[in-house]
C-alpha angles and dihedrals in degrees: 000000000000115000106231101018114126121239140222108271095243136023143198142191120269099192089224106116091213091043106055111178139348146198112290092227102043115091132236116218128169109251085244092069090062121024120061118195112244108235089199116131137182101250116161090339121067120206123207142316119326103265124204119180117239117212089229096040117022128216114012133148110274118256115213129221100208133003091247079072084059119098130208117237096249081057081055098058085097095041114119114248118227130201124185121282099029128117123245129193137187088200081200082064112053102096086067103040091279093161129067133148112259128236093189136070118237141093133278125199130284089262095053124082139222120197132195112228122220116235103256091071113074103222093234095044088053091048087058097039096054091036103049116095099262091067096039085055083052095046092049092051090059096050125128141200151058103278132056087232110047100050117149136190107230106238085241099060093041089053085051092055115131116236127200107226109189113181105274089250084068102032084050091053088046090057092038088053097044091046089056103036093040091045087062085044096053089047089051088050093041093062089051097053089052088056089059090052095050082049097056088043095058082048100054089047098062091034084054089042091055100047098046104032096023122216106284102087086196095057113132111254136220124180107259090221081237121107094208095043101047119181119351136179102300085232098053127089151201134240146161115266096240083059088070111021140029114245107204123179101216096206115032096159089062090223128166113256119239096254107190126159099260113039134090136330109267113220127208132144079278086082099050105112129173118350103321108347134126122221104223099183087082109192078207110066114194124203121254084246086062092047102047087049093056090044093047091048095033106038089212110204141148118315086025114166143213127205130179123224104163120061104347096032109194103017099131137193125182096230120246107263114237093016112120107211134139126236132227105243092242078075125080123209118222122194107184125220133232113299097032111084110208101240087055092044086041089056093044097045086062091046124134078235098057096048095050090068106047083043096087097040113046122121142225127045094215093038115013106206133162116227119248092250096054087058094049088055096040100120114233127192113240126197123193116285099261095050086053089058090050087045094051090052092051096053089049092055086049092043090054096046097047085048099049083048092053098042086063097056083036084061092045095050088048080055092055102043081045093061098034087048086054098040088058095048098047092046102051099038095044110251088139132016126254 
């Protein structure tokens, strides 16, 4: 609860353990009561984008990863339509906010639900209430399956949620108030998250200046014969990828990969996390089929790369060694050779130079990717072995102080989210009065 926030005059006992008590006044009704599922599909007409709900945002049109993800309109005729103001839920999902009211028009999956809402819930008063903790905390109590990541709330036990109904004068104070409240939150949390990304800027600066310029100030300098890359260390030199690396599409045939329950973990840039780490617990599980077909092509080893060259093209992670996985095919994979050690090419690989060559030719308006082969021919500068171990040493040492940087305004944002999270619940379950 807030400190200093007043309450309702009187109380009384939900009966619901995660919900405590509740206004004396306010009404409890099951879900069922007040949300009808909407029966409308696509058919021959298909309305608008496809939409997925995000746990920190809600309801938002779905951004693909590569264009096999893509489906044709004949493959939308079963999709779920959405209008605005209805409630959709991903009942797999709910354990982490996977519900919200949609202000936009489109279609969701099968599996995926729309409800109507009755008109004694204000739409934006019933966003915040199912998705506030308290009912995250209800939703994840119901849950059901084998898996962590497969848990499901039976239809029966969601229709028997019970919803909070203040009279509209009050539900329309409590979203006046979040709007407002939340708005300031999300500000305060917006100049955070610049601040990350002028942090990242300043890092990718002195990553860019030490792969290109190396670290003696007083080096000797020739012109490299190439605009965006300017002078570089007279010894140096530059070479195609491909002189120094293999570039291997894991995946050529563009198939899709055997995905079962319990497998491997499936990696894409979904997994990056942090600076250069890999997230291993894959929501996506791959079979070992899938798997022996991408070691055979690829030859993992130690100081194997990603790169990604569909979506996020650029964005780069050394793989975990040992660790048996499959890769989406908007990934490549890069084994260097001898004489370039993983963490410089990794570096280079995420240069400004680098970048400035793939820019003007990327392809694709929906999902911009470079082909294999143009990886394979982008030019990197190399240095001599020793000076890429120097080099190495100095990108970890930017890297950690960039991270322990980040992790403080990381810590701050958490903050944030923390206060704004507990703001909504007590608001909209009446903890205090608004």
């Amino acid at each position: 609860m807030l400190d200093g926030q007043p309450r309702y005059d009187s109380y009384k006992e939900s009966g619901v353990p995660w919900l405590g008590g509740v206004p004396m006044h306010w009404e409890i009704k099951p879900l069922a009561g007040l949300f009808a599922v909407s029966r409308e599909k696509n058919g021959k007409n298909i309305v608008g984008s496809m939409l997925s709900v995000s746990g920190y945002r809600g309801i938002e049109e779905k951004k693909y990863e590569s264009e096999g993800q893509i489906r044709e309109d004949k493959d939308l005729a079963d999709y779920r339509v959405v209008r605005p103001s209805q409630l959709v839920v991903n009942t797999m999902w709910l354990n982490h906010t996977g519900l919200g009211v949609s202000e936009i028009e489109g279609h969701v999956s099968p599996a995926y639900r729309a409800y109507n809402i009755h008109p004694s819930l204000i739409p934006r008063y019933a966003h915040h209430l199912l998705r506030c903790h308290s009912y995250v905390q209800g939703y994840t109590g119901l849950m059901q399956g084998i898996r962590p990541n497969s848990l499901q709330i039976k239809d029966v036990d969601f229709k028997r949620m019970p919803v909070l109904v203040p009279d509209l004068d009050t539900q329309n104070r409590i979203v006046r108030f979040l709007d407002e409240k939340t708005a300031e939150i999300d500000a305060a949390i917006a100049k955070k998250r610049r601040l990350i990304e002028l942090l990242n800027e300043q890092k990718a600066i002195l990553i860019n200046r030490a792969v290109t310029k190396g670290l003696n100030p007083d080096a000797p300098m020739k012109d490299s014969g190439v605009d965006w890359i300017g002078e570089i260390p007279a010894h140096w030199k530059i070479v195609p990828l491909m002189a120094v690396a293999e570039v291997i599409d894991p995946n050529p045939s563009h198939r899709n990969p055997e995905y079962v329950d319990e497998g491997f973990p499936f990696i894409s840039t979904q997994e990056f996390i942090g600076w250069d780490d890999i997230e291993i617990d894959t929501p996506r599980r791959v079979s070992e089929k899938t798997v022996l077909e991408q070691e055979r092509r690829c030859g993992f080893r130690r100081g194997s790369i990603v790169f990604s060259r569909k979506g996020t093209i650029g964005a780069t992670r050394v793989l975990p060694f040992g660790v048996r996985l499959g890769i989406l095919d908007s990934l490549c994979v890069i084994n260097p050779k001898q004489g370039v050690t993983p963490e410089f090419l990794v570096g280079t690989l995420g240069a400004d130079y680098l970048a400035a060559q793939y820019g003007p030719t990327v392809k694709g308006a929906a999902l911009p990717q470079l082909s294999v082969g143009k990886v394979r021919s982008l030019r990197v500068i190399l240095p001599p072995d020793e000076e890429q171990y120097s080099i190495q040493a100095e990108l970890a040492s930017i890297k950690a102080e960039h991270h322990r940087l980040d992790e403080v305004v990381q810590s701050e944002i958490s903050t944030l989210n923390e206060f704004k999270q507990t703001l909504i619940a007590n608001a909209v379950t009446g903890k205090i009065k608004i």
